[in-house]
N, C-alpha and C positions, 0 to 999 in steps of 0.2 A: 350417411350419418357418421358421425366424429365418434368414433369410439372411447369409450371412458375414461382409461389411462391416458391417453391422448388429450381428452377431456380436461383433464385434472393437472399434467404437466405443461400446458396453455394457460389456466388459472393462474398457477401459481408462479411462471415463468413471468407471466402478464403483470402482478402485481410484484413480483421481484422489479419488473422496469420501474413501474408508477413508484416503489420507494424509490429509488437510487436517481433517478429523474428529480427526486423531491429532495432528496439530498446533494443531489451536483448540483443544481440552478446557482443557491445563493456562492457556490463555490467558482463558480466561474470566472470569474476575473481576478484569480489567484495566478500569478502569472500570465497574466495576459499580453505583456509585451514581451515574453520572454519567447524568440523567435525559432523556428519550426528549423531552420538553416539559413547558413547565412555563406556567403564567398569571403568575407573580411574574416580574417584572425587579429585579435584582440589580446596582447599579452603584457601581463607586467613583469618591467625585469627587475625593478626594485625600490626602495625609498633611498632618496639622495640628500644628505648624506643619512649611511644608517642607522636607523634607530633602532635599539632592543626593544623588546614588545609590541612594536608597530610593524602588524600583518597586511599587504593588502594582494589580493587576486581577482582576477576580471571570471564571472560568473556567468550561466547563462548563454554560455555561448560568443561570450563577448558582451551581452548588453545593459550587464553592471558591471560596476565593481563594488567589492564588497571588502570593509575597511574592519579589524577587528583590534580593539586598543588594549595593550593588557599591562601598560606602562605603568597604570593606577596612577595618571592625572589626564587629565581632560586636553585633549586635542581638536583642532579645528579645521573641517576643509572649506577652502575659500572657494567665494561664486566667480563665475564670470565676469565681476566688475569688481573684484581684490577684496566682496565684503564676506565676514562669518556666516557661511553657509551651515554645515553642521557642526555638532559637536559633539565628541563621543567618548566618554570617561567612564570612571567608578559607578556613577548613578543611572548610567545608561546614555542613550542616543538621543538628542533632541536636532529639532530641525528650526530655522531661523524662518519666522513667517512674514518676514519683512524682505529675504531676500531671493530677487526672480529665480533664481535656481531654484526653489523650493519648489515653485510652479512649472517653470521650464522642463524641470526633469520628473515631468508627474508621468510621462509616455516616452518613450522610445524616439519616438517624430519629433518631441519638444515644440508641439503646438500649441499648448496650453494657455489660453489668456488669460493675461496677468492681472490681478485682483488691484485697487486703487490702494491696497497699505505695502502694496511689494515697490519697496524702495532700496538700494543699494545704499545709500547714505545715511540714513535713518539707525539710530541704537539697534540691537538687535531684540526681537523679541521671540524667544525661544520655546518651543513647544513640545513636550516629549513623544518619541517615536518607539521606544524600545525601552526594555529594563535592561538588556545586557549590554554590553560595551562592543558594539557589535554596527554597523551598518552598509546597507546595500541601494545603490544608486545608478541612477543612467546619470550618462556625464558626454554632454555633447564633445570634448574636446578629446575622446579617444575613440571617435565614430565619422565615419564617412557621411556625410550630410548634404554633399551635392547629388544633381540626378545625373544616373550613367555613370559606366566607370569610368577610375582613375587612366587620366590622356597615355600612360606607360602600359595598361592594361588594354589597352583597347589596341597598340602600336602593338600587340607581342601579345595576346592571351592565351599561349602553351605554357606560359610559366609565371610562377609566383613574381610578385612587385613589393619592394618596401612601398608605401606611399605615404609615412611619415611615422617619425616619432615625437613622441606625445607627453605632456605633462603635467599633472596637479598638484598645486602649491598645497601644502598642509602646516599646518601651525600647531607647534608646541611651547607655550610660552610664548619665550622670546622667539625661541629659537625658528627659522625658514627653514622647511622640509620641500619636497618634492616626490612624488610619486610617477615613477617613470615608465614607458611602456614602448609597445610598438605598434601600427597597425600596418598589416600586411593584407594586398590582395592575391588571392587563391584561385583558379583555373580550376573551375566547375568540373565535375566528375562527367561521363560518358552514362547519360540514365539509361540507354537502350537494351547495351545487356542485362542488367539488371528487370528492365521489364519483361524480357524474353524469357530469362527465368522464371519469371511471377507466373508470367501467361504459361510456358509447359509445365512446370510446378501445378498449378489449382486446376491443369484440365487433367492432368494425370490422375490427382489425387479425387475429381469430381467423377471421372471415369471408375473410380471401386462402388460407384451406386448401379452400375448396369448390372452385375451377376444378381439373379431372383434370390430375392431375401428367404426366401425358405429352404435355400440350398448349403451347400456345407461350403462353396465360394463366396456366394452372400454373407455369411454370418463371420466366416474369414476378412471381409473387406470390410463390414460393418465395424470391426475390432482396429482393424489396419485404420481408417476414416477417424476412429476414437481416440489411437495412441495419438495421429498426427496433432488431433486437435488439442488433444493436452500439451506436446510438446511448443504449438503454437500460443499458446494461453501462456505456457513460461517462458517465451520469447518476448511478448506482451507486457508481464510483468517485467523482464529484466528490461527493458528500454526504459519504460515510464522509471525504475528506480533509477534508473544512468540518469534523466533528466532531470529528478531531485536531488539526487549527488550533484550534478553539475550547476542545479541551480544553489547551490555551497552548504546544502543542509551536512549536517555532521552529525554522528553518531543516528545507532538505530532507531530512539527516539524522537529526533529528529526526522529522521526521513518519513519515520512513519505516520506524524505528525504532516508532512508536508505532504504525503501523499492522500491523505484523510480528507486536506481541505483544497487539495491544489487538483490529484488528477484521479480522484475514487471512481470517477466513470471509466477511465481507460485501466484503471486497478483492479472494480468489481468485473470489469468483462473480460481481461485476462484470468483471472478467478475463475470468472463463470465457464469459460473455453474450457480450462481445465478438467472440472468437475463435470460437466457436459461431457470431453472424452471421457470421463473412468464413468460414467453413465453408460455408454454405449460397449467400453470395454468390457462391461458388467452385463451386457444384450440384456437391458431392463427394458420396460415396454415404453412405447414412443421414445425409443431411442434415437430415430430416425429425426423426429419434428426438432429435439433437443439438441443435434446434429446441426439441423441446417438455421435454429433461430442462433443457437450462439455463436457459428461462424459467421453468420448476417451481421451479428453484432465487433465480432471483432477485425472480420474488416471494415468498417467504417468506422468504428469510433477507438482503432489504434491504427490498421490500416491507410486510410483513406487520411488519417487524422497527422500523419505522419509522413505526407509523400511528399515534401519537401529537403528529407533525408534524401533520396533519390538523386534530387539533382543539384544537389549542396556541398560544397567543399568542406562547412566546417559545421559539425551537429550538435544539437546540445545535451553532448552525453560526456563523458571524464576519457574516453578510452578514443579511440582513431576511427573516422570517422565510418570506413568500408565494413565495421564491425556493426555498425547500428545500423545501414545499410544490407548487410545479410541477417539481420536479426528482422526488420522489417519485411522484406521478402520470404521470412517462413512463414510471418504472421499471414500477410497476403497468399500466398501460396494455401497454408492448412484452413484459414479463415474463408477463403473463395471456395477453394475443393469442399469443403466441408458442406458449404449450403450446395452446392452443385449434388454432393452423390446423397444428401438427405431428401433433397428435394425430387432425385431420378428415384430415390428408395419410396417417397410416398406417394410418388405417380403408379410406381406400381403395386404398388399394395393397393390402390383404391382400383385401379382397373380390374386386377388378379379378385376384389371382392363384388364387383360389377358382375364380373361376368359370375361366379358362385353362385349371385342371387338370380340370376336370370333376368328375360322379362317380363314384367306384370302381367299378368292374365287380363282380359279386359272385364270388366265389371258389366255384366250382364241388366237390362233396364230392367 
């Protein structure tokens, strides 16, 4: 029989998922092509010739770019066949619904079939995307789009390759701009040691559920199990915020706005890690159960959610990439260890109350 505290921190753990499940669904395709790693770097070196108040930065990892106008008149970047693609001024961002880029670059792949008024020749007819002067876009012409790598990369893949620079016409007026960049391919990282880590990291830490929870070792590792997990819970949280900085959100309003609609499941469960360890650091009752569901959770839905950090040159986070990659391995590490010693902590507690009660007497006819 489940005991009551245990009872009740299932209930209410239970219905913490069923909201947050009910609030991440419709949020899911909030960056959805914005890619987990990637081998290709994506950079802008600049606008040609320079304009004052015309910003632009590759985002996400590489898989926008994001264009911000503060010239206070209206600029325009051209599609792949020289027509007014967007447009981004005073009144905000609009987008040309007449021209295939509009379509083209609804994904990442640029599969998207083309609607019968997407014409390149045709007047433009413009449709607003944004209030602020502000825009972010996939743009096939600063992305690797064949299959397999580039013939230089494949000749030599110990080291970095230019394999082209790249360019976007922009329109001011009269005046022809250009937005300039690079793409460069990257020599994949070595993921082995890092999994070596994971795996002695989460057995080590899974290993503080052996000492008997009613000893003064138990209650010591119980505490040790809780600090980890809080510290892996702000490991959690600081990646997902690197991935909304890098997807170009600016100031704290912003980020926290973007994390609100873009990644509150991998946000609430670093959260929840957290608070789960100073649960346990606190030796409250079903500590243990609290232990091993929010490690459950935060390996797989920041862990598990993220292993392409592992074996990716370039992450999408603002800072280098071996940083998000050790930040990822505490989560896996405290997140794994964590259901490992809650779950050795409630195997024995139910045996240790097994054998207490004895067995049954037989019931006499």
């Amino acid at each position: 029989m489940i005991p009551p505290p245990l009872r009740r921190a299932g209930l209410v753990i239970g219905a913490g998922l069923v909201a947050v499940l009910t609030l991440a669904a419709p949020a899911a395709a909030h960056g959805a092509d914005a890619p987990d790693g990637t081998d290709y770097r994506i950079r802008v070196t600049g606008v040609t010739p320079p304009h004052a108040g015309l910003t632009v930065r590759a985002v996400e990892a590489g898989a926008r770019l994001e264009l911000v106008n503060a010239t206070g008149r209206d600029v325009q970047v051209i599609g792949y066949s020289g027509e007014p693609y967007l447009r981004v001024g005073p009144a905000g961002a609009y987008e040309n619904s007449r021209s295939p880029a509009t379509y083209l670059n609804r994904t990442l792949a640029g599969d998207t079939t083309l609607p019968a008024e997407a014409d390149p020749a045709a007047p433009p007819r413009w449709r607003k995307i944004a209030d602020e002067p502000r825009v972010r876009w996939h743009d096939q012409r600063t992305q690797w789009r064949d299959t397999g790598v580039p013939a230089p990369a494949a000749a030599d893949p110990t080291r970095a390759h230019r394999v082209r620079d790249w360019a976007v016409p922009v329109r001011d007026g009269t005046a022809q701009l250009e937005v300039r960049g690079t793409l460069d391919w990257v020599p994949p990282p070595d993921a082995y040691p890092w999994w070596v880590a994971a795996t002695l990291g989460f057995l080590l830490v899974g290993a503080a559920g052996l000492p008997p929870a009613g000893s003064v070792a138990g209650s010591q590792a119980l505490r040790a199990v809780g600090a980890l997990l809080a510290l892996g819970g702000a490991a959690a949280i600081t990646l997902v915020v690197g991935r909304e900085l890098d997807a170009g959100a600016t100031g704290l309003g912003a980020v926290l706005l973007g994390l609100l609609t873009g990644q509150v499941w991998a946000l609430l469960t670093g959260l929840g890690a957290v608070a789960a360890g100073g649960y346990a650091l606190a030796r409250r009752p079903a500590a243990d159960f609290a232990l091993a569901l929010a490690g459950a959770c935060l390996g797989v839905f920041v862990g598990v959610a993220n292993l392409a950090v592992l074996s990716r040159a370039v992450a999408p986070v603002p800072w280098p990439a071996q940083y998000a990659r050790l930040l990822l391995v505490v989560v896996l590490v405290t997140g794994v260890g964590a259901v490992g010693a809650g779950v050795l902590r409630l195997h024995a507690a139910a045996r240790a109350a097994a054998t207490a009660t004895g067995p049954r007497a037989p019931v006499a006819a």
